[in-house]
C-alpha positions in Angstrom: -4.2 -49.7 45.8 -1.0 -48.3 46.4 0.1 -49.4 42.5 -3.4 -47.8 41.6 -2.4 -44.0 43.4 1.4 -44.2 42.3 -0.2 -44.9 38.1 -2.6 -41.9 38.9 -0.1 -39.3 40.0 2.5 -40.5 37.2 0.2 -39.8 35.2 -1.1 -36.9 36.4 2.5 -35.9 35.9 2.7 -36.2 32.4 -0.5 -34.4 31.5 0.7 -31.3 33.5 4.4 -31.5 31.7 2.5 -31.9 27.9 -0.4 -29.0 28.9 0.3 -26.2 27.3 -1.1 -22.6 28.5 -3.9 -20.4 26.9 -4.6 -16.8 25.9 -7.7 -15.2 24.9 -7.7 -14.7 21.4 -9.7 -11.5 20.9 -8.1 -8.2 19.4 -11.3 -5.9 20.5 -11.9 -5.4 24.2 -12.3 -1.5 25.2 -12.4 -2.7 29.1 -9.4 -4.3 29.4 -7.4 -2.1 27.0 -7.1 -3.3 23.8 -8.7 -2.2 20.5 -7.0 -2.9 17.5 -7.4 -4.3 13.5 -5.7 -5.4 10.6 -5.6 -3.8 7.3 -4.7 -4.6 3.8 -1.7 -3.5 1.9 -1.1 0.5 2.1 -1.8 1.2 -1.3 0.9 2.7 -3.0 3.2 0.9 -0.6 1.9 -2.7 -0.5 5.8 -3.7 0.1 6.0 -1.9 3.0 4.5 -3.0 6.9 2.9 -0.3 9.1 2.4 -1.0 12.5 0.6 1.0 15.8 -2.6 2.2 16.3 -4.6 4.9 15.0 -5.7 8.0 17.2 -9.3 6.2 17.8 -7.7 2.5 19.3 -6.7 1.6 22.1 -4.0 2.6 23.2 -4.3 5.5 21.0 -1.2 6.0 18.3 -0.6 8.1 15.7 -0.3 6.6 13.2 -2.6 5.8 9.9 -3.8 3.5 7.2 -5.0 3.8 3.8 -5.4 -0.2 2.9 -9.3 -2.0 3.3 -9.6 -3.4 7.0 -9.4 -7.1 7.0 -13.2 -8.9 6.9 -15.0 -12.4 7.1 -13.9 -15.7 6.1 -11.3 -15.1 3.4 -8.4 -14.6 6.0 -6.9 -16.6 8.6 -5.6 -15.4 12.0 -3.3 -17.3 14.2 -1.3 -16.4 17.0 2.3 -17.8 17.7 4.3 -17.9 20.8 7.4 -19.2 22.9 7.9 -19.3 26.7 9.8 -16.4 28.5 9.9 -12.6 27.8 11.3 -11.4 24.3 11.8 -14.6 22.8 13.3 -14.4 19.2 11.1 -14.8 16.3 12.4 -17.9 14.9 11.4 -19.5 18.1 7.7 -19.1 18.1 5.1 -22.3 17.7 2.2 -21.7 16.1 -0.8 -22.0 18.7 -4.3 -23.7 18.2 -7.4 -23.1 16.8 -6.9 -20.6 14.2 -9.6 -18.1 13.8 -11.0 -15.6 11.2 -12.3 -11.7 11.0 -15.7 -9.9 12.1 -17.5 -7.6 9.3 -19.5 -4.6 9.2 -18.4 -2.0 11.8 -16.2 -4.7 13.1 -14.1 -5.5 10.4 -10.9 -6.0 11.2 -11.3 -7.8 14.5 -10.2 -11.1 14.8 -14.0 -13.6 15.8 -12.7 -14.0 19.6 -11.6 -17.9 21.1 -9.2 -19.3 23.5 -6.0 -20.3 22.0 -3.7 -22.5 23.0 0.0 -22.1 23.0 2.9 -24.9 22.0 5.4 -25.0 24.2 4.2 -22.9 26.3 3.2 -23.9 29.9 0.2 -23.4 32.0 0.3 -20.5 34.1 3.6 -19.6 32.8 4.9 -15.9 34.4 5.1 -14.8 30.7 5.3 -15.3 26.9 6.2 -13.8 24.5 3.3 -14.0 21.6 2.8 -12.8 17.8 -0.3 -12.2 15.4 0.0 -13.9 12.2 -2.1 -13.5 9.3 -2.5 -14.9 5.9 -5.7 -15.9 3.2 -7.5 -18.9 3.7 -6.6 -20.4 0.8 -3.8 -21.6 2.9 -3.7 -24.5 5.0 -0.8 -23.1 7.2 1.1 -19.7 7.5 4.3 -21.6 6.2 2.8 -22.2 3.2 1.4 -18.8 2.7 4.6 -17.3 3.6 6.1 -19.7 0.7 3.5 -18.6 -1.7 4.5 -14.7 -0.7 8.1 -15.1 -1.3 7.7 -16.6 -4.6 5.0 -14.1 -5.7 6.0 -11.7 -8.9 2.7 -9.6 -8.8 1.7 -9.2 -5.6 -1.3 -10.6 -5.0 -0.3 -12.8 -1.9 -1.1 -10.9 1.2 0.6 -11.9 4.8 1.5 -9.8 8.1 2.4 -9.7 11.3 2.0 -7.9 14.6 5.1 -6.7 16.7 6.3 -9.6 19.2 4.3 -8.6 22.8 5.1 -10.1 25.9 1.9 -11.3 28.1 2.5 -12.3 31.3 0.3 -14.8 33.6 -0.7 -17.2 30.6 -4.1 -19.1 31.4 -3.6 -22.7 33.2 -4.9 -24.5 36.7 -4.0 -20.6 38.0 -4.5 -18.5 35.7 -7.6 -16.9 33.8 -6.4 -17.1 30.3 -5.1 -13.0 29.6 -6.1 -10.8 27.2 -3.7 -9.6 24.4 -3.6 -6.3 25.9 -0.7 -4.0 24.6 -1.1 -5.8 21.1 -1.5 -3.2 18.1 -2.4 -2.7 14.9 -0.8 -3.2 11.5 -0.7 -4.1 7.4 -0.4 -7.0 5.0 2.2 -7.1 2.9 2.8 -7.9 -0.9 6.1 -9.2 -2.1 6.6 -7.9 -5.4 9.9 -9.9 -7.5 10.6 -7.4 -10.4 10.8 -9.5 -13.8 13.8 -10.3 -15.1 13.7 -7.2 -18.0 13.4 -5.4 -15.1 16.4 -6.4 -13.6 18.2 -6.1 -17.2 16.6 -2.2 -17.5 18.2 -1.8 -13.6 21.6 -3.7 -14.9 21.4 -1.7 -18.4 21.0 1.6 -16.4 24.0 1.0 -13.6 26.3 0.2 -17.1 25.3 3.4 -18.1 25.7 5.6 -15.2 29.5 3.6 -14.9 30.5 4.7 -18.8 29.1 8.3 -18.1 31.3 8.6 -14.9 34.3 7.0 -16.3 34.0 9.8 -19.7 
């Protein structure tokens, strides 16, 4: 009996050292503060991120966007995360299950779940979380992000949020929390110039060099 107690708590143990905390995965909630979306590439500027929220989200920002808001099955929206407050970048997991976008008025709102994050434990004080997203042609966000960096025309679309800190992450304690604080922003398109384009810029520098040296 006593060998029977001592193999249950051992392994009670280890199942509360491998759980891993939870957060509720939903960008649109007006009640507990957070209303936010995702948009395509600013057009004109598809190289360039924009983040915070319009005057109409919550809470309200200033600023705006001119790219398509994010809809339906084509995109893929996971969170990351680490333990601890303002954890670097490089140090976030990805969490579990991934999840895709509403349509219609709700376009750009993530379809809401409970994720759950690696290496993160249950009711941990705080973590520090990110909103990644890439297409769904992609199994994972490293090989979207691989596909981006290699992409001469830009038509590979990725983003992320700004790094938010949660605090009281879901567990035996905890309710999982709600991404409040979390705001909008854009994809990105990673455009590589061809290589006459780099010989027009090289051409061009030679020139301005002769002119100054006459």
């Amino acid at each position: 009996m006593k060998k029977y107690i001592l193999g249950l708590a051992v392994a009670c143990l280890t199942t509360s050292l491998f759980a891993q905390g939870t957060v509720l995965f939903n960008t649109h909630n007006t009640s507990f503060g957070i209303s936010m979306r995702v948009y395509a590439p600013e057009p004109g500027s598809e190289t360039i991120a924009k983040y915070g929220n319009t005057a109409t989200q919550i809470p309200a920002g200033t600023q705006t966007y001119g790219g398509a808001l994010l809809a339906g099955s084509d995109w893929t929206a996971q969170l990351w995360a680490a333990a601890g407050a303002n954890a670097a970048e490089s140090s976030l997991a990805a969490a579990l299950p991934t999840t895709t976008f509403r349509t219609g008025s709700a376009a750009g709102i993530v379809n809401p779940t409970t994720a759950t994050l690696t290496g993160v434990p249950l009711d941990a004080p705080v973590a520090t979380v990110q909103l990644r997203v890439f297409p769904a042609t992609f199994a994972t966000w490293e090989a979207a992000e691989a596909a981006w960096l290699a992409d001469a025309t830009g038509t590979v679309w990725i983003g992320k949020s700004q790094l938010l800190n949660l605090e009281a992450i879901g567990g035996n304690l905890n309710t999982p929390p709600l991404m409040a604080g979390m705001e909008s922003f854009s994809l990105v398109a990673n455009i590589i110039p061809e290589p006459s384009t780099f010989a027009l810029l090289g051409l061009g520098a030679l020139g301005m060099f002769l002119f100054r040296r006459k």
